[in-house]
C-alpha positions in Angstrom: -49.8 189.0 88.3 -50.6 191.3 85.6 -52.8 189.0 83.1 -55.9 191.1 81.4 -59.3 189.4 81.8 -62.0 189.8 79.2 -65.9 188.8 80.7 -68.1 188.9 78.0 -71.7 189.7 78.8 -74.4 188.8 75.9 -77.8 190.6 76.7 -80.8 190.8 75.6 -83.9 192.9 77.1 -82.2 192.2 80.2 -83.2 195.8 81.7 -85.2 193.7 84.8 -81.4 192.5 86.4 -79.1 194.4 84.3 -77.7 197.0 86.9 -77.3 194.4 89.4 -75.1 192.4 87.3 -73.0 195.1 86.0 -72.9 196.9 89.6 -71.2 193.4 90.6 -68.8 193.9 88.0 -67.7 197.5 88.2 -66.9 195.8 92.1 -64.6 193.4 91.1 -61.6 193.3 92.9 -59.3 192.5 89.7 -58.2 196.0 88.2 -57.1 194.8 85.0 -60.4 193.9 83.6 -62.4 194.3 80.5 -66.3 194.0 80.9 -67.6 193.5 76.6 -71.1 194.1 76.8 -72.7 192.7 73.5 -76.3 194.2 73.0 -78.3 191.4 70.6 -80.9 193.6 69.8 -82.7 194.6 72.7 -85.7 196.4 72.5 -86.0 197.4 76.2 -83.6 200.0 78.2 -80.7 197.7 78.3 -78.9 200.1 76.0 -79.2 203.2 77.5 -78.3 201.3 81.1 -74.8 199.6 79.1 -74.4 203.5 77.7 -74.6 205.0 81.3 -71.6 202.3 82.7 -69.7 202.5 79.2 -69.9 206.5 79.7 -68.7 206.1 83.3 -65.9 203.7 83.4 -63.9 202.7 80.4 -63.5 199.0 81.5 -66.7 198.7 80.0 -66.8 198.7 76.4 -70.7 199.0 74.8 -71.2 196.9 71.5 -74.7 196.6 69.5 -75.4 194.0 67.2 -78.9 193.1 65.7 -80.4 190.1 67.0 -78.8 186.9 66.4 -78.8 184.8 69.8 -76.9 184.5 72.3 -74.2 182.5 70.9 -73.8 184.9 67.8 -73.4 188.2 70.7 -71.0 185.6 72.6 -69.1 185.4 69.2 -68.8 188.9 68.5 -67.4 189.2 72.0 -64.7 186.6 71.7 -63.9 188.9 68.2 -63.5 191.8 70.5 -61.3 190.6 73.4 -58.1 191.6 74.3 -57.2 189.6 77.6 -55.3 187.1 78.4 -58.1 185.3 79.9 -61.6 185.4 79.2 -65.0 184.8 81.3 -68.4 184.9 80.4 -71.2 186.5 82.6 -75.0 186.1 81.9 -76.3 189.7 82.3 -79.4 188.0 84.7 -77.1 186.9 86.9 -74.1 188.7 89.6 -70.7 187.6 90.6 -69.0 188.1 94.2 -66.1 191.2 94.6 -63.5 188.2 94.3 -64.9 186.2 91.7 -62.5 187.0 88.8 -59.4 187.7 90.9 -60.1 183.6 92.8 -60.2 182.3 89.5 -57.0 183.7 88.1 -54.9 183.0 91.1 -56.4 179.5 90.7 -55.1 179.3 87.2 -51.5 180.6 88.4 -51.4 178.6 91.7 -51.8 175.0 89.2 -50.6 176.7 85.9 -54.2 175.9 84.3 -55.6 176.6 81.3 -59.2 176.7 82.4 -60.7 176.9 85.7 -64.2 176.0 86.8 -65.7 176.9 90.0 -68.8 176.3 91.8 -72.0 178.8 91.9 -75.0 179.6 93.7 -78.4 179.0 92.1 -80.5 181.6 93.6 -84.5 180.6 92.9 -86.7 182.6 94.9 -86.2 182.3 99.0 -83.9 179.5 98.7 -80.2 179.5 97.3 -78.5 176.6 96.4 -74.7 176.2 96.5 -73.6 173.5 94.0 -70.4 172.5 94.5 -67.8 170.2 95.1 -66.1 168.9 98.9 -62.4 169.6 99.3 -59.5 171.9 98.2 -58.7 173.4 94.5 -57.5 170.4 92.7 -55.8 170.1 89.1 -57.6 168.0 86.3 -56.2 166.2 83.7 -58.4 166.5 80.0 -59.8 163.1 80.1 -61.1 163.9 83.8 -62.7 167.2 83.2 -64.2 166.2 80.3 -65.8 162.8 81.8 -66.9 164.7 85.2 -68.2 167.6 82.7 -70.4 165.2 80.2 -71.2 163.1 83.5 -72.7 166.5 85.4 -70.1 167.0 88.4 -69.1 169.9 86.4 -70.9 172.1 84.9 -71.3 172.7 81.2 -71.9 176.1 81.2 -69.3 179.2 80.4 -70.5 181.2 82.9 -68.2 179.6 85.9 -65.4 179.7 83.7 -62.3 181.1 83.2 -60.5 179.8 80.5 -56.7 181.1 78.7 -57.6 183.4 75.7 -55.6 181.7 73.2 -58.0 178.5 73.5 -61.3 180.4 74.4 -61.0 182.9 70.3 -59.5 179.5 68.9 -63.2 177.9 69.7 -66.7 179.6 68.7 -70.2 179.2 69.6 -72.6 177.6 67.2 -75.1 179.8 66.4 -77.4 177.0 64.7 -77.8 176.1 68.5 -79.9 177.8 71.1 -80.2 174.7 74.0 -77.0 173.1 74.4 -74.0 175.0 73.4 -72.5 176.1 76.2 -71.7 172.3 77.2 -70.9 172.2 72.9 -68.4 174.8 73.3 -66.9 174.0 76.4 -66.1 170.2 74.9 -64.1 171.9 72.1 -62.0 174.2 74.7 -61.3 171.2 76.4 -60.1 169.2 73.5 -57.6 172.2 73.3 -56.6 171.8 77.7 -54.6 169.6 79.3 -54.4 171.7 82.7 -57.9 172.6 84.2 -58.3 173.5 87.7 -61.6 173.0 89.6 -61.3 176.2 92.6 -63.5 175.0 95.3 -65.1 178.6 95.6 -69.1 179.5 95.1 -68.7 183.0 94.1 -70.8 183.0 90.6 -75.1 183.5 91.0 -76.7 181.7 89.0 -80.3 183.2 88.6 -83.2 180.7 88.2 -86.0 182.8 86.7 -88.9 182.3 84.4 -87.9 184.9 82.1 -84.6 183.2 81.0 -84.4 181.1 77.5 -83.6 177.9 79.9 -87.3 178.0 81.8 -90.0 178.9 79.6 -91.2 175.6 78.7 -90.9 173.3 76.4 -89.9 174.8 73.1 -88.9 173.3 69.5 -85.3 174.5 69.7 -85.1 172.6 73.3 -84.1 169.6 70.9 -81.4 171.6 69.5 -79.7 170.3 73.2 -79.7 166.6 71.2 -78.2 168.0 68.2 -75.4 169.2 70.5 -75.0 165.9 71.9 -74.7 164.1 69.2 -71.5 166.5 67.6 -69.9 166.1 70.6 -70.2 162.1 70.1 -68.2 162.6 66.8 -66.0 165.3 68.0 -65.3 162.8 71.2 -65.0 159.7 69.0 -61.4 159.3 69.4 -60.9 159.8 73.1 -60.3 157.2 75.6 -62.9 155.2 76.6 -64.3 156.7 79.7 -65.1 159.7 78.0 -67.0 157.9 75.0 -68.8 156.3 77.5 -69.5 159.4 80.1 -70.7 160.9 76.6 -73.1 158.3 76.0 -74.8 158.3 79.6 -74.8 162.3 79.2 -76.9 162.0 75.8 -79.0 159.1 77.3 -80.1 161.6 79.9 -80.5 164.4 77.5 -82.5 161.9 75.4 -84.7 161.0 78.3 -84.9 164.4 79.2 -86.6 165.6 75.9 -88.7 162.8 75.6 -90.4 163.4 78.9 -90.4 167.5 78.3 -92.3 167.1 74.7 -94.6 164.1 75.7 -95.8 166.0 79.0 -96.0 169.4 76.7 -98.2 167.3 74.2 -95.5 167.7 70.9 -93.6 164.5 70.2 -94.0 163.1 67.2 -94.3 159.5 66.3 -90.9 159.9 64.1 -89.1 161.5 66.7 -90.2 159.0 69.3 -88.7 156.2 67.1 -85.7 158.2 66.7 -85.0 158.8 70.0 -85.8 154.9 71.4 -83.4 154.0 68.7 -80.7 156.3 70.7 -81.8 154.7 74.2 -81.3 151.0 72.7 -78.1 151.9 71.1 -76.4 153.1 74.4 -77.7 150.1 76.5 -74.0 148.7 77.8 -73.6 149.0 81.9 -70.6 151.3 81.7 -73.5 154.0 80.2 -76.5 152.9 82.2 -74.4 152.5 85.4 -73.7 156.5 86.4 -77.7 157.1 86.0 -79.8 157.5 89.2 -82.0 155.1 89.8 -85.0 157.4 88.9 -82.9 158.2 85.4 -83.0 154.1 85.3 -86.3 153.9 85.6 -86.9 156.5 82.7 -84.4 154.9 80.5 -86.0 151.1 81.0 -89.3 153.0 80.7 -89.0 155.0 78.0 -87.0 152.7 75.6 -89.7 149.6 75.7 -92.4 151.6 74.3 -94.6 155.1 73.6 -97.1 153.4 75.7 -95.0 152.7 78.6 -93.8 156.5 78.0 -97.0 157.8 78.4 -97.9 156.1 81.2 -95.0 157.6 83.0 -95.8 161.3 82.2 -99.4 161.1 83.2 -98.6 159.4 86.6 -95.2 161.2 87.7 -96.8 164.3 89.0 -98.7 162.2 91.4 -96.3 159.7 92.1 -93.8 162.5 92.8 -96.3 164.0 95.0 -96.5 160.5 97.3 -92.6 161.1 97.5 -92.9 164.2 98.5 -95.2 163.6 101.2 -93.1 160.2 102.5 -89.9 162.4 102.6 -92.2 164.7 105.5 
């Protein structure tokens, strides 16, 4: 077991969590390790912080790039890797001592080309493991790719570990900002046809209100639909689960956005229409059937009319305040 890992870092003004994330790394418990930290501009300390571990250790390797996003610093990272493997950290968030070295024996003990793992998201006071029951068990494409667009797995990179040769044969899109790490991870898996799912929680996913993902409603949020629907032509020729696990994934996206912009006062009458035309295209039972019956009652909701959709965004807030009280 002498494989090289590459964890790619992108970061931006990330001074606030920064030294917490790299100490995790420098801890990790695999010695043959490369930590590429991409600097997309920052205008804060994060540079002199990446200097002073770059300085110090030489598995970190400093890089600065002017600012691009975080899919054009994930690029530049995937230029620069030498491993065998390659992960991806988000320099907000930490990883356990173990994290790295789980997921490679994971790829050796089922000879898999990717692994995925569960994580922690840490909001506040109260942590939440999300994760799957039962031991580390081997996925076939079609599966991974189905649970993935279906949300049992996760579309991001971060709890990832995935075999070099497929991870620099894929890139990010940069024309993306919400969206592409599901985007990306539907091409590496077009490229798989071992993926391991390690029932381990050893990534931290940080839920703060400084991060792209929870600063509102913003216009490149729809950029998440524009993902959806390349990964409908890219997906076109699979099997028919997956086409159809595609399709419920970009009716909740669609449902998603509708709600966000409508409750954030910016949806357009044309984008409205577009987006109802989505919902009634995608109306068989193998899509509807995966929702929840609250993403039901969007999708029946949302699809019969801008009126209807109103209606709902004014009154959730109180009706989920009833359900909140009835659940007491």
């Amino acid at each position: 077991m002498s494989d090289k890992i590459s964890v790619i870092v992108p970061i931006y003004n990330g001074e606030k969590y920064l030294v917490r994330c790299l100490d995790s790394l420098k801890r990790q418990t695999w010695q043959n390790i490369e930590f590429l930290l991409i600097d997309d501009g920052s205008k804060d300390g994060s540079a002199a912080i990446c200097q002073r571990y770059a300085a110090k250790d030489n598995r970190f390797v400093y890089r600065y790039k002017e600012n691009g996003g975080v899919s054009s610093a994930r690029n530049l990272g995937l230029e620069l890797a030498t491993g065998d493997y390659i992960g991806f950290c988000d320099c907000d968030d930490w990883v356990d001592d173990v994290f790295y070295q789980l997921l490679l024996e994971a790829a050796y003990e089922k000879n898999a080309e990717m692994v995925v793992c569960g994580y922690v998201e840490e909001s506040g006071d109260s942590p939440k493991a999300v994760s799957q029951k039962g031991a580390c068990r081997l996925l076939t494409q079609d599966d991974a790719l189905t649970e993935m667009l279906l949300g049992k797995i996760s579309g991001a990179v971060w709890n990832k570990l995935i075999a070099a040769k497929m991870a620099k044969n894929s890139r990010f899109s940069e024309d993306i900002r919400f969206g592409e790490d599901a985007l990306y991870c539907t091409d590496v898996l077009l490229q798989a046809q071992t993926i391991a799912h390690a029932n381990t929680i050893v990534y931290h996913y940080v839920w703060n209100g400084d991060s792209v993902m929870h600063v509102g409603f913003k216009a490149y949020t729809w950029d998440s639909l524009t993902a959806n629907l390349r990964a409908m032509e890219k997906l076109a020729c699979m099997p028919e689960n997956v086409v159809n696990a595609q399709r419920t994934g970009l009716v909740r996206t669609v449902c998603f956005l509708l709600e966000a912009s409508d409750k954030a006062h910016v949806l357009k009458k044309e984008r409205y229409q577009s987006c109802k035309k989505i919902l009634r295209e995608n109306k068989s039972k193998a899509v509807i059937s995966p929702l929840t019956f609250g993403e039901k009652c969007r999708y029946y909701t949302f699809k019969s009319g801008r009126v209807f959709l109103d209606i709902y965004c004014k009154a959730s807030p109180v009706l989920y305040r009833v359900y909140r009280s009835l659940k007491r």
